[in-house]
C-alpha positions as CSV (number, residue, x, y, z in Angstrom):
1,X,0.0,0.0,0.0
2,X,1.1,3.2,-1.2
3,X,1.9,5.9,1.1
4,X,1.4,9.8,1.7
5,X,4.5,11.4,0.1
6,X,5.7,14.7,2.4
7,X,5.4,17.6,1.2
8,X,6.7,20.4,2.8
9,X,4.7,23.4,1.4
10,X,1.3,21.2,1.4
11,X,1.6,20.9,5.2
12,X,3.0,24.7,5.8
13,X,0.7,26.6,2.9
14,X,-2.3,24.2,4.9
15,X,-1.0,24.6,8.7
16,X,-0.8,28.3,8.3
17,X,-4.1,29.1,7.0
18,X,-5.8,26.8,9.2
19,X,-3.3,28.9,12.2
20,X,-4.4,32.5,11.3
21,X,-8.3,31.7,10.7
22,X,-7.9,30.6,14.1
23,X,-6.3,33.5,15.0
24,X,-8.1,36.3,13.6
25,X,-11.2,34.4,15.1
26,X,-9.9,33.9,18.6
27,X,-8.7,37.5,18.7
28,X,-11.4,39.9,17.6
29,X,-9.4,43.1,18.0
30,X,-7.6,42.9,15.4
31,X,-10.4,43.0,13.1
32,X,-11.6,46.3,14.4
33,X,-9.4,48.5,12.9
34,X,-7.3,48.9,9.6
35,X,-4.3,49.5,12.1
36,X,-5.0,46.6,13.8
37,X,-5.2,44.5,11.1
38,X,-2.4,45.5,9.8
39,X,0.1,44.6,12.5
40,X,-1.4,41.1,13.0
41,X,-1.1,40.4,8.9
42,X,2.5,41.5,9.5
43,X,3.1,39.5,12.5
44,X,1.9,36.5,10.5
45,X,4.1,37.3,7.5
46,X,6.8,37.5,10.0
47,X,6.1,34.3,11.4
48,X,5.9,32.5,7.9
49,X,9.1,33.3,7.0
50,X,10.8,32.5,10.8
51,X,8.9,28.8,10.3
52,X,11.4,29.3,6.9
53,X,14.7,29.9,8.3
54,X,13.7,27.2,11.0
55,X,13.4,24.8,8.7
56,X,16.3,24.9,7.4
57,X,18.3,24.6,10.9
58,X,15.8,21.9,12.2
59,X,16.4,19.8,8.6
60,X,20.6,20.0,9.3
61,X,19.5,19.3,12.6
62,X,17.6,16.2,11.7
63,X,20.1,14.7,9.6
64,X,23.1,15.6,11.9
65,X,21.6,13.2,14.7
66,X,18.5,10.8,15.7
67,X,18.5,11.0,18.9
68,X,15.0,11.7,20.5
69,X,16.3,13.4,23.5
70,X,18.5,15.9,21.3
71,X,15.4,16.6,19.0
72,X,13.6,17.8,22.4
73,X,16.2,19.6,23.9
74,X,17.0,21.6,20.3
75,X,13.1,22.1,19.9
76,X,13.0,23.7,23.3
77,X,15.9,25.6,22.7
78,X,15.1,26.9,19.7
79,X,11.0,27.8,20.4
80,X,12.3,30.6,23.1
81,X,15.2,31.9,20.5
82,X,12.5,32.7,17.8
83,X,10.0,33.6,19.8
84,X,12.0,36.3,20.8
85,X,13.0,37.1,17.4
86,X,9.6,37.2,16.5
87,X,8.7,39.8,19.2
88,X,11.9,42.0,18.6
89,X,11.5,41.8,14.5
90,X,7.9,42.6,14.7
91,X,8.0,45.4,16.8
92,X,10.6,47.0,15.8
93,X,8.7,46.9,12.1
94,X,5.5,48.1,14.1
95,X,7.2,51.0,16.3
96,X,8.8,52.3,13.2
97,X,5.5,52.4,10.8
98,X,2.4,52.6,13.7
99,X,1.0,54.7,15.9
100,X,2.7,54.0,19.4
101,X,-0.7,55.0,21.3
102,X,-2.3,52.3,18.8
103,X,0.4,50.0,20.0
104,X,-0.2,49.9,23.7
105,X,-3.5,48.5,22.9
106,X,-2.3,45.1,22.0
107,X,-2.7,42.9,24.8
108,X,0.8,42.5,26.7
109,X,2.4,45.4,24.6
110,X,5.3,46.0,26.6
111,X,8.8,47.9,25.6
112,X,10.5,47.2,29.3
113,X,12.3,44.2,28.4
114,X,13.6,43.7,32.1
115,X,9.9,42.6,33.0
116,X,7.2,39.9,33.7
117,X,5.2,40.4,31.0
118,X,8.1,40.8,28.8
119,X,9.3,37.2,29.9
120,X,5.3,36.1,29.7
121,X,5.4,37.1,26.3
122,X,8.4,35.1,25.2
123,X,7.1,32.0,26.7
124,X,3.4,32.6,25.1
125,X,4.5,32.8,21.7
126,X,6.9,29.9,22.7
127,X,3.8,27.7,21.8
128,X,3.7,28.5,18.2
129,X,7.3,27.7,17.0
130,X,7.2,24.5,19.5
131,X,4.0,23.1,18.2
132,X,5.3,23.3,14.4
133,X,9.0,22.3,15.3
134,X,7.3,19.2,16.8
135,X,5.0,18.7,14.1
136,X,8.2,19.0,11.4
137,X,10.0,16.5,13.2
138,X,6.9,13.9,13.9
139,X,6.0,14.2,9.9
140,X,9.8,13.5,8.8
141,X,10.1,11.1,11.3
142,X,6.7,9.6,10.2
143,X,7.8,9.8,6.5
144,X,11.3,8.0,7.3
145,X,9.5,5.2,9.0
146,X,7.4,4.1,6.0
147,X,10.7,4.9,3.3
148,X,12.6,2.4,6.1
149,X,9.0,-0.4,5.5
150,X,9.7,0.0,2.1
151,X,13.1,-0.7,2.1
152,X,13.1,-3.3,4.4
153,X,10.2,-5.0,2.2
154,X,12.6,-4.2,-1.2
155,X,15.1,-5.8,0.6
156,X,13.0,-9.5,2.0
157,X,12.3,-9.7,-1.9
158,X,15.6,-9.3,-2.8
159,X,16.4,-11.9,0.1
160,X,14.4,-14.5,-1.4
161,X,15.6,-14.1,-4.9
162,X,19.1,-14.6,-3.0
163,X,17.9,-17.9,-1.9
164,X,16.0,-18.5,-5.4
165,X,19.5,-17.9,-6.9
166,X,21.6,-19.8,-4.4
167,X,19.6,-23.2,-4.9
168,X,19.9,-22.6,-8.6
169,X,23.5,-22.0,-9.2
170,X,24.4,-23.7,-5.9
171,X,22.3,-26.7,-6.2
172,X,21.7,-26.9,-9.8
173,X,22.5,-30.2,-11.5
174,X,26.3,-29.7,-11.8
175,X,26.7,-28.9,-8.4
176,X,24.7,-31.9,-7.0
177,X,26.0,-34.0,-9.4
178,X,29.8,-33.6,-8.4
179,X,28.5,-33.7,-4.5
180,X,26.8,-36.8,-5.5
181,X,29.6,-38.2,-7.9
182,X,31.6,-38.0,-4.8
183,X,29.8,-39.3,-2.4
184,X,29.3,-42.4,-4.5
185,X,32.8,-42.6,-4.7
186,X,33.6,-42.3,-1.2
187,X,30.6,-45.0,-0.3
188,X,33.4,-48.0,-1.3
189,X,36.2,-45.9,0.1
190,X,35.3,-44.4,3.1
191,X,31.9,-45.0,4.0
192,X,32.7,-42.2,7.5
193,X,33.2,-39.4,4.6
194,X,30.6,-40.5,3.0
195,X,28.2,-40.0,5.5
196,X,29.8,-37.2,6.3
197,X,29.6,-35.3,3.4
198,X,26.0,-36.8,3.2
199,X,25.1,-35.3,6.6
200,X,27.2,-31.5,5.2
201,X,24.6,-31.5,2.2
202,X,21.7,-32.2,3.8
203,X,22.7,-29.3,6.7
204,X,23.3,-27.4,4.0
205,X,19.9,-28.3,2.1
206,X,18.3,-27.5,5.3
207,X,19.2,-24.3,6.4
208,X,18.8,-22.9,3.0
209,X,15.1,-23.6,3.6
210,X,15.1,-22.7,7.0
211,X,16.1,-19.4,6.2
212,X,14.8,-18.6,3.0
213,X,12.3,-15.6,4.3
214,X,14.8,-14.7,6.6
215,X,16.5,-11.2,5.9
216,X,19.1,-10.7,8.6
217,X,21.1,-13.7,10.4
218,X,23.6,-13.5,12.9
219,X,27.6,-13.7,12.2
220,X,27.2,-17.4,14.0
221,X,24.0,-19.1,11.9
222,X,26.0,-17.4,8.4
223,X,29.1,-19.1,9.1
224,X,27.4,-22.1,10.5
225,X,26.0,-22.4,7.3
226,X,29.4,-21.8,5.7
227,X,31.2,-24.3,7.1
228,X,28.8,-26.9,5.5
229,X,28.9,-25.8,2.1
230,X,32.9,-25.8,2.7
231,X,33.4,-29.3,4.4
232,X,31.2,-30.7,1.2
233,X,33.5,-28.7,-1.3
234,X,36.9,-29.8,1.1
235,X,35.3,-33.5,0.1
236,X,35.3,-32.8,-3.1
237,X,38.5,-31.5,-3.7
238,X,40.3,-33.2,-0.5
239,X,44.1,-31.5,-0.5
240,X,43.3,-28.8,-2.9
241,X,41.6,-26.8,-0.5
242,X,42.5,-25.7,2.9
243,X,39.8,-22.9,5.1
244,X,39.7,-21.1,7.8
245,X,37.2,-19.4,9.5
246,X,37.7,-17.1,12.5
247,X,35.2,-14.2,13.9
248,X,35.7,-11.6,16.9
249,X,33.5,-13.2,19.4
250,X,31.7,-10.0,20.9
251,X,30.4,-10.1,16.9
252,X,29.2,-12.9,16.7
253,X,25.6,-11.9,17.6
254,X,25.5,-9.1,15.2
255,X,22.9,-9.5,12.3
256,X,24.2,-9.7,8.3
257,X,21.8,-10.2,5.5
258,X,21.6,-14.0,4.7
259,X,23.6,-15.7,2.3
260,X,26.1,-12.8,1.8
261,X,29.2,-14.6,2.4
262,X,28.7,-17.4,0.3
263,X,28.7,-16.4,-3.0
264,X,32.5,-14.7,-2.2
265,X,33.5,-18.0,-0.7
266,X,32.2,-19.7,-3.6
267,X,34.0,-17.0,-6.3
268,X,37.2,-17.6,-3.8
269,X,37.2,-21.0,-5.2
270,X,36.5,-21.3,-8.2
271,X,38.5,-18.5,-9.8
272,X,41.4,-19.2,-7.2
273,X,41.3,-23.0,-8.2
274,X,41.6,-21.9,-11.3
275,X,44.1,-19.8,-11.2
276,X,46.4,-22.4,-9.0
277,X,44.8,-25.4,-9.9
278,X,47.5,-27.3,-7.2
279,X,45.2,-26.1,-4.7
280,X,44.3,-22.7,-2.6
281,X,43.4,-21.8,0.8
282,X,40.6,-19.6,1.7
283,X,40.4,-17.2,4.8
284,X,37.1,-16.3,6.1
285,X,37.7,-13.2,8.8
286,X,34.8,-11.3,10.9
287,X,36.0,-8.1,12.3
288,X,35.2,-4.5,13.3
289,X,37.0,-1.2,12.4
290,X,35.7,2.1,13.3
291,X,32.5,1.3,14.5
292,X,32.1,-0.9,10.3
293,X,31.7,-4.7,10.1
294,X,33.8,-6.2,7.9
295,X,33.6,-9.5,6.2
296,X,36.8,-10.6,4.5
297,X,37.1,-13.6,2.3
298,X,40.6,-14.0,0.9
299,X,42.5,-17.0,-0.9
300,X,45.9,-17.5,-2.3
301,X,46.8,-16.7,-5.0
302,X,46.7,-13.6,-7.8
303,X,43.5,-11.5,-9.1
304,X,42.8,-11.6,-12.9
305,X,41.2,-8.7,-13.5
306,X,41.6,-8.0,-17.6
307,X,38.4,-9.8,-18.3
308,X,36.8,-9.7,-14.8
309,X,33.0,-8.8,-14.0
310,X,31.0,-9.4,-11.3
311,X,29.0,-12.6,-12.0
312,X,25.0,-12.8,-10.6
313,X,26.2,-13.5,-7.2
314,X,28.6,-10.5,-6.5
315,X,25.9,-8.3,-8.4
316,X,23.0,-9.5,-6.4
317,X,25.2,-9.0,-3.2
318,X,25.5,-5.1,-4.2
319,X,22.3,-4.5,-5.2
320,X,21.1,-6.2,-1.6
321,X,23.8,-3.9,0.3
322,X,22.4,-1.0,-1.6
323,X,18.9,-1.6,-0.3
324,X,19.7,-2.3,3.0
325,X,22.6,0.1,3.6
326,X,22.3,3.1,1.2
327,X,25.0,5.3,1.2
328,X,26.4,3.3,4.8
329,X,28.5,0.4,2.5
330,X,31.7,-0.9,0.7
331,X,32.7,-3.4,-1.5
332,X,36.2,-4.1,-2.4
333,X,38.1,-6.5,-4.6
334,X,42.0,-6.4,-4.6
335,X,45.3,-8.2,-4.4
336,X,47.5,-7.9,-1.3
337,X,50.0,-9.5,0.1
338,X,49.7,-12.5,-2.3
339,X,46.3,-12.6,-1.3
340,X,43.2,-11.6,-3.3
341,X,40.9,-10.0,-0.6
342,X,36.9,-9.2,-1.4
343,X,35.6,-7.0,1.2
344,X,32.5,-5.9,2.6
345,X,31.7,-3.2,4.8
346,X,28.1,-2.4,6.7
347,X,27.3,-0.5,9.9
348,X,27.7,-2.2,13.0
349,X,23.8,-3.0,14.5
């Protein structure tokens, strides 16, 4: 279901005109004179553009932080500051064009700024600028909550075509067919790998049904998961291929999107078996930097890179990380150390 798009001007043009019928209405004295009428449309004009230049602070102020407590503190804050603008700009403007005698009419007129009614007058015309700071945070808070629904929905659809594509290049025939090929082989072998690798595929089999709806995972079910899918391709290519996983344990509770690692591991291996076809070793590494997650999968070996794109797993990984972390991720493919390293990079939870 579609939602309503925010609009700024919709909800000022309509706030305000909705504001100064009130106003007019609840203050009949200013309809009882040109004079009068006068200094409150001016007051209003002044107000309009005030609600203007606060916008603009409360919208750097609104990106700069999301903290409810600071939102309260600057709306406090800055309700006094231009309510007393308010006062100062629009009698100054009045004092300079109206009669003065005219002026003391206004309820609470008052030039002695070292006063109670001056300080009564600050705090009653508080109300207005606090009212529609609240109500410009609530909206964009309101409109940022559906843009996060819609995200998050974009991104459990791009989840399950992750899983779609994972059992159809993972487990399409080839791949079952070398699993299977081997396990055969191994049956009049080593009957203990073969029920091992047995037990690997079906683990692996099972969790990818387990969490097929799933978005987010922790660090500990994705490289749960992982170790499966490498102890049936260790099987399969016995010496060839060496792993290691390691993860900093206070991480290991922190949520990933599913199935993110996978596709590296599985690029790691083929193109570094190809590349060394005596055999490889892959590195899986979990770790935090400046307040970033970063999953590292590395192998031995060199990075071709004259003829290199990014096959349906690496694009589907971006185009995930995208939806989930706009503007907040990294991918990174290089050669270092004799190593080629593919790195990703998302906010820590």
């Amino acid at each position: 279901m579609k939602h309503f798009k925010y609009n700024f001007w919709t909800f000022q043009i309509t706030g305000w005109i909705l504001f100064c019928s009130y106003d007019i209405w609840a203050n009949p004295l200013y309809s009882t004179s040109w004079t009068f009428f006068l200094f409150w449309f001016r007051s209003m004009i002044i107000l309009f553009l005030l609600t203007l230049l606060l916008r603009i602070i409360s919208r750097w102020f609104y990106n700069y932080t999301n903290k409810l407590s600071y939102y309260l503190v600057f709306t406090f804050i800055s309700s006094i500051v231009f309510s007393y603008l308010w006062m100062e700009i629009r009698e100054f403007i009045s004092v300079t064009f109206d009669n003065q005698e005219i002026l003391n009419k206004i309820p609470i007129y008052t030039r002695d700024r070292i006063s109670v009614t001056f300080l009564y007058r600050i705090l009653f015309s508080t109300w207005v600028f606090l009212v529609w700071n609240l109500l410009y945070f609530a909206i964009r808070y309101w409109q940022d909550l559906f843009k996060e629904r819609d995200k998050a929905r974009e991104a459990m659809i791009l989840a399950q075509k992750a899983q779609l594509q994972l059992l159809r290049n993972q487990l399409n025939p080839h791949f079952l067919f070398n699993s299977l090929n081997s396990i055969q082989g191994l049956v009049y072998e080593n009957q203990g790998l073969a029920d091992s690798m047995i037990s690997e595929l079906s683990e692996f089999l099972r969790y990818s049904l387990q969490y097929n709806t799933r978005v987010l995972v922790t660090i500990t079910e994705e490289l749960e998961i992982l170790k499966k899918y490498l102890s049936i391709e260790k099987i399969r290519y016995e010496e060839r291929l060496e792993y290691e996983i390691t993860a900093e344990n206070g991480l290991l509770n922190q949520e990933i999107p599913s199935f993110i690692t996978q596709p590296l591991v599985e690029n790691s291996i083929k193109h570094g078996l190809s590349n060394n076809p005596a055999g490889i070793k892959v590195f899986v590494n979990v770790y935090s930097v400046a307040n970033l997650l970063t999953i590292e999968v590395a192998n031995t070996g060199t990075l071709t890179t004259a003829n290199w794109t990014p096959g349906t797993g690496i694009k589907n990984i971006l185009e995930r990380l995208g939806k989930m972390y706009p503007d907040r991720n990294s991918f990174n493919l290089l050669e270092e150390g004799g190593m080629v390293r593919a790195k990703i990079q998302i906010p820590l939870s």
